[in-house]
Steps between C-alpha positions, in 0.01 A plus 500: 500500500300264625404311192857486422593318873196276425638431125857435623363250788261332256810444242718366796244249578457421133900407523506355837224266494634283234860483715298422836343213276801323394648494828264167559651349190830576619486332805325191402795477224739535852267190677556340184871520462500408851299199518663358178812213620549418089721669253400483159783303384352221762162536341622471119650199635213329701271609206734353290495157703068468500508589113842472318569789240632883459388716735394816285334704807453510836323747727421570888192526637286500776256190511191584593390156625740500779630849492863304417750671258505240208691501188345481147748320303436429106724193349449429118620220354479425135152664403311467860510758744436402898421701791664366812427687828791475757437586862714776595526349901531144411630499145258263439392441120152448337416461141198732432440459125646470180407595161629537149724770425392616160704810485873564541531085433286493204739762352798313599456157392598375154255472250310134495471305153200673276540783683543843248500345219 
């Protein structure tokens, strides 16, 4: 009987500790939503302004320099790829880097003289 109560509690704790954990994520993802002033229409659209192109992706996060929600907003035009952060308080927009998309535009583009032959 006793093994069984100490079995049962040890499984409950087993189930409850992960829960307990995620509580913290859960309320920094609140804070987050909270603190952020920009939609992420208006960051497509600054990140749009600092580095002209499609936006293909944009994401929310928490920046751990300043503990500011910023947006992570991809724009690819013709075969480059560019990382523009947009700060989710002032909607302000930074280029971060940009590199050559070798993937999903290699495929799409049209064959250049010479090529398979």
């Amino acid at each position: 009987m006793r093994r069984t109560r100490l079995l049962s509690f040890l499984l409950a704790l087993a189930l409850v500790l992960p829960l307990l954990a995620r509580a913290g994520e859960v309320k920094d993802l609140d804070d987050l939503l909270k603190k952020n002033k920009t939609s992420i229409q208006k960051a497509a659209d600054e990140a749009t302004k600092a580095s002209p192109g499609t936006v293909v992706a944009a994401k929310l996060f928490k920046n751990l320099d300043d503990g500011n929600p910023t947006w992570r907003v991809l724009v690819l035009k013709g075969e480059t790829m560019t990382e523009v952060y947009v700060d989710g308080t002032s909607a302000k927009a930074v280029v971060k880097g940009s590199w050559k998309d070798e993937t999903e535009a290699e495929k799409a583009r049209s064959p250049k003289p010479g090529e398979g032959d």
